[in-house]
GUPAMAR-115394 format. One line per field, with one value per residue (C-alpha): x negated, y negated, z; residue in one letter; residue number from 1. Coordinates in steps of 0.02 Angstrom, whole numbers, always signed. Last residue first. Layout:
BEGIN
east = [X:...]
north = [Y:...]
up = [Z:...]
rest = [A:...]
nr = [NUM:...]
This chain:
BEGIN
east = [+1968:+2000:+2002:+2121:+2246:+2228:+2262:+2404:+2469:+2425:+2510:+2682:+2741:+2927:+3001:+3120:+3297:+3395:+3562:+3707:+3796:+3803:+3692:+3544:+3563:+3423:+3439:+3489:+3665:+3627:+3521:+3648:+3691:+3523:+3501:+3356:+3284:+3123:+3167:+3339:+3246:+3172:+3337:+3386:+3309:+3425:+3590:+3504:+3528:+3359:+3294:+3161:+3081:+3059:+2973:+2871:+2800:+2714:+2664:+2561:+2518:+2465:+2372:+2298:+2215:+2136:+2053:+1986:+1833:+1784:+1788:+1692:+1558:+1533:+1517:+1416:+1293:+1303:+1271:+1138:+1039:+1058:+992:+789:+851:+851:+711:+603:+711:+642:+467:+402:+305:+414:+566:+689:+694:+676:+799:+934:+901:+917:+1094:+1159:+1124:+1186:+1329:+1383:+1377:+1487:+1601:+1631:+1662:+1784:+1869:+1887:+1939:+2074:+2146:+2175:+2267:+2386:+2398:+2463:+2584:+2657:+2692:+2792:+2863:+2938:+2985:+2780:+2752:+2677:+2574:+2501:+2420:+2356:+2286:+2194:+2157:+2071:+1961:+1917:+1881:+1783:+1677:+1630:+1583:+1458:+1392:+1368:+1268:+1159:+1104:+1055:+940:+875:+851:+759:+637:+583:+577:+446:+301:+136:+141:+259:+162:+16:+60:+145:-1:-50:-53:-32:+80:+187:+206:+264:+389:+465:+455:+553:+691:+711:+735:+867:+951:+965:+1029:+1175:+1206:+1238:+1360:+1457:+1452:+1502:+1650:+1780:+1738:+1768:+1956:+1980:+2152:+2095:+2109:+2007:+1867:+1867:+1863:+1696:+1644:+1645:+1543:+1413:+1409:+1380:+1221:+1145:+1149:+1055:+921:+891:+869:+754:+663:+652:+569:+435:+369:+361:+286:+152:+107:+107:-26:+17:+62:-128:-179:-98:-222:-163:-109:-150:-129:+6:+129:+135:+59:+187:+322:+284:+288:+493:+535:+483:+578:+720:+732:+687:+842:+947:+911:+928:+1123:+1142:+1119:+1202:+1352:+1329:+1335:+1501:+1576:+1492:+1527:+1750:+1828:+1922:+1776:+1853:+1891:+1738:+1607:+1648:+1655:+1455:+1435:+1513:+1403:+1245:+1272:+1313:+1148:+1064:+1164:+1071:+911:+938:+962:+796:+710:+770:+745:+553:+521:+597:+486:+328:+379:+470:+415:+232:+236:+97:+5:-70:+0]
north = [+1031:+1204:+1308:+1403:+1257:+1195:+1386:+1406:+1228:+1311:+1468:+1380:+1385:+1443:+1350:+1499:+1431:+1480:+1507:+1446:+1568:+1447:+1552:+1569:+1669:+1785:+1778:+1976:+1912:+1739:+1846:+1871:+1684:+1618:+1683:+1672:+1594:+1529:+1373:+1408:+1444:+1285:+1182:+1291:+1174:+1050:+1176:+1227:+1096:+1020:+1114:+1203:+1070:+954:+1119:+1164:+970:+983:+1138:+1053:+923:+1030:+1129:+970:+924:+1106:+1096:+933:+1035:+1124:+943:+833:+989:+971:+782:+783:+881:+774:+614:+708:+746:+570:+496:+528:+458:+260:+254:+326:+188:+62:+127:-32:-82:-22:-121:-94:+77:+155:+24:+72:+267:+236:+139:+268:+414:+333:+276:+441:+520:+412:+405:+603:+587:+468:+520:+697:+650:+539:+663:+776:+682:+632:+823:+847:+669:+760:+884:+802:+718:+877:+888:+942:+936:+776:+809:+968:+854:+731:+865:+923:+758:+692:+830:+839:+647:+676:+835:+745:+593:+700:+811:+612:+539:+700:+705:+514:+563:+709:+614:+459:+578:+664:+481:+424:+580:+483:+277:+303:+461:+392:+238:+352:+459:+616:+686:+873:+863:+716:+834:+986:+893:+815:+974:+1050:+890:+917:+1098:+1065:+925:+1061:+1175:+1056:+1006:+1189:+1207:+1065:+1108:+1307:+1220:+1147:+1278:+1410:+1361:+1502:+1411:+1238:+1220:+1403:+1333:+1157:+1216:+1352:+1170:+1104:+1243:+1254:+1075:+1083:+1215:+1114:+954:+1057:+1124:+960:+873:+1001:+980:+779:+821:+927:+779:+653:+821:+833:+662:+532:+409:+245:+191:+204:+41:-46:+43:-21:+154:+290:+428:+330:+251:+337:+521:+494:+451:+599:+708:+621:+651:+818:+882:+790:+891:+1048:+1001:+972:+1131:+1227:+1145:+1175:+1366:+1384:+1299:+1418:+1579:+1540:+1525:+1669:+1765:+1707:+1605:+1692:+1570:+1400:+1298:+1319:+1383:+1212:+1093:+1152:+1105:+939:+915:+961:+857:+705:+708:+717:+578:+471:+570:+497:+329:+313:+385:+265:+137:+190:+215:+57:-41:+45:-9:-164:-223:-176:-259:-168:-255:-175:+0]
up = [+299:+409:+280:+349:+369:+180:+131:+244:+150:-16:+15:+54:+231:+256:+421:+483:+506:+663:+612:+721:+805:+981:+1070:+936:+786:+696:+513:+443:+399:+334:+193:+100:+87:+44:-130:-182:-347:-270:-290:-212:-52:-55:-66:+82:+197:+200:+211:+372:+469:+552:+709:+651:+527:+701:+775:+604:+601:+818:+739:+593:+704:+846:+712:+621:+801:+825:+656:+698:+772:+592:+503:+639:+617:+432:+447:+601:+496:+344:+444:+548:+409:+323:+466:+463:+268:+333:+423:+254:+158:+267:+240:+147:+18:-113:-67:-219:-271:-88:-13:-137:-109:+59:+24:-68:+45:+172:+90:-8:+203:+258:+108:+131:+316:+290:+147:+170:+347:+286:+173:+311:+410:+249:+238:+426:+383:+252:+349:+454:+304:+244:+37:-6:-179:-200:-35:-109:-250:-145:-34:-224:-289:-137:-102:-283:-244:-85:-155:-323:-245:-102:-242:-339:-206:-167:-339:-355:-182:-263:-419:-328:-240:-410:-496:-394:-464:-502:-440:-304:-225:-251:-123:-14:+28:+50:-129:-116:+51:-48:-175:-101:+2:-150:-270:-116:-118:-309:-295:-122:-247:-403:-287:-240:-395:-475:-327:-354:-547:-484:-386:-524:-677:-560:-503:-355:-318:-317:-107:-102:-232:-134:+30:-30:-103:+70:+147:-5:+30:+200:+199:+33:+162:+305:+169:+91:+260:+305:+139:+203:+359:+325:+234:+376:+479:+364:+380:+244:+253:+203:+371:+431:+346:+489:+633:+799:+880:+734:+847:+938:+828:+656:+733:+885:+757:+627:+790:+850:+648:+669:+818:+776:+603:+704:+810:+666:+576:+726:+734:+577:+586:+724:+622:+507:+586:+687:+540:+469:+626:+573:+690:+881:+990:+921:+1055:+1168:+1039:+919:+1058:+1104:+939:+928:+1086:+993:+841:+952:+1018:+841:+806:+958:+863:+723:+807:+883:+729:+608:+741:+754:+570:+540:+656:+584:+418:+400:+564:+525:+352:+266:+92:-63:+0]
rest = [X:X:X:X:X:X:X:X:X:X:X:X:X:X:X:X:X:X:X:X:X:X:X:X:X:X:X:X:X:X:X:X:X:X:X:X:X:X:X:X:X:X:X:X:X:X:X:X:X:X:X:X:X:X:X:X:X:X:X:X:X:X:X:X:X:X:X:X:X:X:X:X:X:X:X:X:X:X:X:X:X:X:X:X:X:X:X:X:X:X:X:X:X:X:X:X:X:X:X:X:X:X:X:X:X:X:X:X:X:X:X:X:X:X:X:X:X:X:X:X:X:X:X:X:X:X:X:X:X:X:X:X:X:X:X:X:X:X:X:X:X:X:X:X:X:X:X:X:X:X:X:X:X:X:X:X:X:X:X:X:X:X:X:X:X:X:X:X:X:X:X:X:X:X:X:X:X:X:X:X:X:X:X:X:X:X:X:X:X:X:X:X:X:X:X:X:X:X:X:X:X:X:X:X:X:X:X:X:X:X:X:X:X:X:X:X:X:X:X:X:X:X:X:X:X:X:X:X:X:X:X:X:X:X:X:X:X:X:X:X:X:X:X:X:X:X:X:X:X:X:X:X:X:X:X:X:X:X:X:X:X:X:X:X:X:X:X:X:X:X:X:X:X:X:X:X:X:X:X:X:X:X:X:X:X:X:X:X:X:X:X:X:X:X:X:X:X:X:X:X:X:X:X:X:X:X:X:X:X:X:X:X:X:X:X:X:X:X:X]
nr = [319:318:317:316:315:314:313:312:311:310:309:308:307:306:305:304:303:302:301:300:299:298:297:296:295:294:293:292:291:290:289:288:287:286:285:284:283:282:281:280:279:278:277:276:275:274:273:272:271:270:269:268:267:266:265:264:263:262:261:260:259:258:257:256:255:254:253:252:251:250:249:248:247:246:245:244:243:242:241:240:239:238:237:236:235:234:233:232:231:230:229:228:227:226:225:224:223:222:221:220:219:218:217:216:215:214:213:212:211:210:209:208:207:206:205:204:203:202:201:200:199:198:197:196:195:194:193:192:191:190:189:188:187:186:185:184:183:182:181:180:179:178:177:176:175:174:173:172:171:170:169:168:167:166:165:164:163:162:161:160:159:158:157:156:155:154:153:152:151:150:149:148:147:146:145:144:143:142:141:140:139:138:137:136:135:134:133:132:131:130:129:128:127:126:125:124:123:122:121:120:119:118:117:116:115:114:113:112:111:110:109:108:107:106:105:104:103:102:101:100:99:98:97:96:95:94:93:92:91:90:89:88:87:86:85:84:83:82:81:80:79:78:77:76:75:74:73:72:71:70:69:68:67:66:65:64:63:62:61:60:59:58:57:56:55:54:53:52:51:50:49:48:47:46:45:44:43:42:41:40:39:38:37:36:35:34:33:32:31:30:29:28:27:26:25:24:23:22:21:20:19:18:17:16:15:14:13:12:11:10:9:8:7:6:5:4:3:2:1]
């Protein structure tokens, strides 16, 4: 680096690091909110957010060496920012691996949500190996050329594309997000559950426009402030953006259910000549089955809320 601004560089490599690992914090209590509500889902489940949460903690683990090598090993030594530590590039193929973990897991949603519709998830999943290749290449490279200033002058463009390529998985996933719950929501005739899909929608947005503007904005700093490490700050927090994502989606789980049953009760007690528009749709005939309904004390018939497959498939997923 021609010139070092130590607030620019050294300062954002401290913040950066200061409030990863505040998200890192929250990435082990979503966790530990995960075993205690959710102890009946699936070992793979169960698999991945382990996995994560190692992932994070190595990922703090580095970040916390690359700032005592920054700060303390080279204590007072400016021209010692250009070096790039092992440990600074250990970090960003972790980063890579956590965010190819949560978009495998959101495009698994979005290949259940689409009804098994290939040519919709394989692109989000071609992207999202293409971004952990470009990441590795990355790593390797700034090992094999130890510095940041080579490193921008031979091989820049490999860090912008995985960054680019992480922008426009997390794009894809929000909108196909978006246009499938949207989608179900047209169909649906029950505002209760209406309002469990509108829920729903807002997460996808939220914690898919999160993680777009980190990446976004890092990506921004990299191309246009060179001579800094801002955008090195900036991406110790992508990881834990994407893996507080992933794990804000699994816990809400247990707020769309009381929603969804809070929806079925208010369904359950409307009259039953309001609900029987669905039956028709199906071309059955409701009278002969008013026989076999159960009946409460009065002789009225107690209608049974019927759940399209898309809705159970929304609520397994857990989105």
């Amino acid at each position: 680096m021609s010139s070092v601004d130590i607030p620019k560089s050294f300062g954002a490599l401290l913040l950066g690091g200061l409030f990863a690992s505040l998200l890192s914090g929250l990435v082990i209590i979503q966790s530990v909110i995960y075993y205690k509500v959710y102890p009946r889902d699936s070992n793979r489940l169960k698999f991945l957010v382990l996995a994560v949460l190692v992932l994070d903690i190595c990922h703090t683990g580095f970040i916390w060496a690359a700032l005592w090598s920054y700060l303390v090993v080279n204590y007072g030594l400016a021209s010692g920012i250009d070096i790039i530590h092992w440990n600074v590039a250990l970090t960003i193929v972790m980063t890579a691996i956590l965010t190819l973990l949560v978009h495998l897991f959101f495009a698994n949603r979005i290949y259940l949500l689409s009804k098994k519709n290939l040519w919709l998830t394989i692109p989000l999943v071609l992207f999202a190996v293409l971004r952990l290749v470009s990441a590795c290449v990355t790593t390797a490279e700034m090992l094999h050329l130890g510095t940041y200033s080579k490193f921008k002058e031979e091989i820049r463009w490999i860090f912008t594309t995985g960054l680019a390529l992480s922008s426009v998985i997390d794009v894809l996933i929000t909108s196909s997000l978006f246009a499938l719950l949207h989608a179900s929501r047209a169909d649906s005739e029950s505002p209760g559950l209406n309002a469990v899909i509108d829920a729903l929608i807002r997460y996808a947005f939220e914690t898919g426009s999160l993680t777009c503007a980190g990446t976004v904005i890092s990506m921004i700093c990299w191309l246009a402030m060179p001579n800094n490490l801002i955008f090195m700050g900036l991406h110790f927090v992508i990881s834990k953006l994407y893996a507080n994502s992933l794990l804000v989606t699994l816990n809400s789980r247990d707020k769309v259910r009381r929603a969804r049953s809070q929806s079925s009760k208010e369904l359950g007690g409307m009259p039953v000549h309001l609900l029987n528009t669905r039956r028709q749709r199906f071309g059955t005939d409701t009278s002969s089955r008013h026989s076999e309904s159960p009946t409460d004390s009065k002789g009225q018939i107690i209608t049974q809320l019927e759940v399209n497959v898309e809705r159970t498939v929304i609520y397994e997923a857990g989105i």
